[in-house]
C-alpha positions in Angstrom: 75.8 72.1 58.9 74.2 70.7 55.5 70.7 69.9 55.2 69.3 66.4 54.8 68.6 67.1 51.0 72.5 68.0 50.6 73.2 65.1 52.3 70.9 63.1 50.2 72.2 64.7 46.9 76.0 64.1 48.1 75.0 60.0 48.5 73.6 59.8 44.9 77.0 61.8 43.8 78.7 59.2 45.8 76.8 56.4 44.4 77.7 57.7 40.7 81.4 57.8 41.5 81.7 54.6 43.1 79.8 52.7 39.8 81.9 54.8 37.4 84.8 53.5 39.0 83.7 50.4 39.3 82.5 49.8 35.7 85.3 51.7 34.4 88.0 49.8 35.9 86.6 46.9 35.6 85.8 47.4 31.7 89.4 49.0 31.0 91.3 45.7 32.4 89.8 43.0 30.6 87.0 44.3 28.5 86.5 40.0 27.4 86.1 39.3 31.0 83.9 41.6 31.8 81.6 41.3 29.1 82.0 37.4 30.1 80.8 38.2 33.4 77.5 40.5 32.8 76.5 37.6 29.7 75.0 34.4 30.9 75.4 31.5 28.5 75.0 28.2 29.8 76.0 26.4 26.8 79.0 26.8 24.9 78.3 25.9 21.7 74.8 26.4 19.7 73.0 25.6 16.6 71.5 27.9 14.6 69.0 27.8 11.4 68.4 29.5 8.6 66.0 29.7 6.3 66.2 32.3 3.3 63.6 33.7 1.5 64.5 32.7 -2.1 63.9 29.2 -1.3 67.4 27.8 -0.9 68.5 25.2 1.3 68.0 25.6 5.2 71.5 26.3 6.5 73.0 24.5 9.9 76.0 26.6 12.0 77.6 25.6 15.0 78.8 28.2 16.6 81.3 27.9 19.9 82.1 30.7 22.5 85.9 32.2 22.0 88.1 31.8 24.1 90.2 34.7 25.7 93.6 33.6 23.4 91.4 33.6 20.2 89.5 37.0 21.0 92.8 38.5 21.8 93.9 37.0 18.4 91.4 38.0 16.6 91.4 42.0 18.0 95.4 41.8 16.5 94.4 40.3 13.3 91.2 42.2 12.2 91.6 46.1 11.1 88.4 47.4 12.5 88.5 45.3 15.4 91.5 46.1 16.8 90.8 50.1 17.2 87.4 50.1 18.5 89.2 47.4 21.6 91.7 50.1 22.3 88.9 53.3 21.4 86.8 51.3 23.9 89.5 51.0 26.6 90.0 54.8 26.2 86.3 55.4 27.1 86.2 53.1 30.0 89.7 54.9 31.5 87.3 58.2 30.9 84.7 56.6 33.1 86.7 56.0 35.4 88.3 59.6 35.4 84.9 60.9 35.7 84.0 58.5 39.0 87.1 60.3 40.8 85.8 63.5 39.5 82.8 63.0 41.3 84.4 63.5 44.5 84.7 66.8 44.0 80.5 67.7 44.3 80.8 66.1 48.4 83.0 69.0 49.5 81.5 71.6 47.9 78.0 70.8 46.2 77.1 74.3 45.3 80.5 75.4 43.5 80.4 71.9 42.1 76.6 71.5 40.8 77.4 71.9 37.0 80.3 68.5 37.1 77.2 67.0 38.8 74.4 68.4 35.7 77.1 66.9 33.1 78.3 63.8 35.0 75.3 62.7 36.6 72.5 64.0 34.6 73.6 64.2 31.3 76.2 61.5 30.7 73.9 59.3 32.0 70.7 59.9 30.1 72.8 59.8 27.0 74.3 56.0 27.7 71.2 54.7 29.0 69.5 56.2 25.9 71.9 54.8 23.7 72.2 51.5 24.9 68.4 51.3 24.6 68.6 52.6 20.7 71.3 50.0 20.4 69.4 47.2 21.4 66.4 48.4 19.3 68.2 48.8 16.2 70.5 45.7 16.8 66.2 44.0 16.9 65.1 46.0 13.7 68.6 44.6 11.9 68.4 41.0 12.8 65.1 40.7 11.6 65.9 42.2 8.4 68.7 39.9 8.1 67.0 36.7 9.3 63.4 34.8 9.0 61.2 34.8 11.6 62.4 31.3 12.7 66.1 32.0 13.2 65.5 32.9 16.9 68.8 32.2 17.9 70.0 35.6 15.7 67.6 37.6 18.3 69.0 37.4 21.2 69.1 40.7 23.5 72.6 41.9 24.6 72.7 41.4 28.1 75.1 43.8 28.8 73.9 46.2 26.8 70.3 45.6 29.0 72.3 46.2 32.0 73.9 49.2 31.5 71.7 50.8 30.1 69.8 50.0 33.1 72.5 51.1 35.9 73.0 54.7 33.9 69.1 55.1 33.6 68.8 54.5 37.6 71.6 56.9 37.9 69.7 59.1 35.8 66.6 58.9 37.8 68.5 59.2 40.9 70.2 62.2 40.4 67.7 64.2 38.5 65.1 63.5 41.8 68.2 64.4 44.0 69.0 67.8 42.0 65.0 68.6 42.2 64.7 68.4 45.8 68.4 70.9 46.6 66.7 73.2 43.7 65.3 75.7 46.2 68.1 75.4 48.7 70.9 76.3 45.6 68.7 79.1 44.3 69.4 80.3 48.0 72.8 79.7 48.1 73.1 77.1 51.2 74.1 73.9 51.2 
């Protein structure tokens, strides 16, 4: 009979699956949909100003969303583009591979507790930590390549904000969840 901490670390493993299956399927069909879904734009096209330093004229762009045809266009046509789509696909099929792996931790939590260190504990810390760099350094670079009054250029990612969020929580979750089976593992029951 397993313990109520067991119990409680097998439902945060279970949790972790079901998100990296989630996020990695979703992600690996249509990454353009499903960074449509997690960004919220209410308009579709915008206008945005810029001034420069040296004095030169203020500058007026209208820019308008892409549509699914042109991004999938434009990931055929550009060089750089094109690999990181399919690099990206890769890692979201990995994700997903690492979800199902997490199955493995509910039969047998103590023969399985290092999958659950590296997918749980690790992997996590390290995307939530470096979707928050991300967003700070994609800050730090607009403002070095705007004014101050181009606001439009610092926007925050949205999707960045939000994953880096759901792999932080997982973080969280299964580090508290690994601390409270501590003494039980050291004792060798589940």
């Amino acid at each position: 009979m397993r313990s109520k901490t067991t119990n409680a670390l097998q439902g945060v493993v279970l949790l972790t699956g079901v998100l990296y299956i989630i996020v990695g399927l979703f992600f690996y069909i249509s990454p353009y949909r499903a960074f449509k879904f997690l960004t919220a734009s209410p308009e579709s096209k915008s206008t945005v100003t810029m001034n420069y330093d040296e004095g030169g004229p203020v500058r007026l762009e209208e820019r308008g969303e892409l549509s699914e045809d042109d991004w999938l266009k434009q990931i055929i046509n550009d060089e750089i583009i094109s690999p990181l789509y399919y690099v990206f696909r890769i890692f979201a099929a990995l994700l997903f591979i690492s979800g199902i792996a997490m199955v493995m931790p509910l039969f047998d939590p103590l023969r399985y507790r290092g999958l659950i260190y590296y997918n749980g504990l690790i992997f996590s810390f390290v995307a939530a930590l470096s979707s928050f760099l991300f967003i700070r350094s994609q800050k730090s670079l607009n403002i070095a390549i705007t004014t101050k009054d181009a606001a439009a250029w610092q926007e925050n990612h949205l999707v960045m904000i939000v994953l880096g969020a759901v792999f932080f929580a997982v973080f969280i979750l299964t580090a508290l969840s690994l601390v409270i089976t501590r003494k039980q593992t050291k004792e060798g029951r589940e």
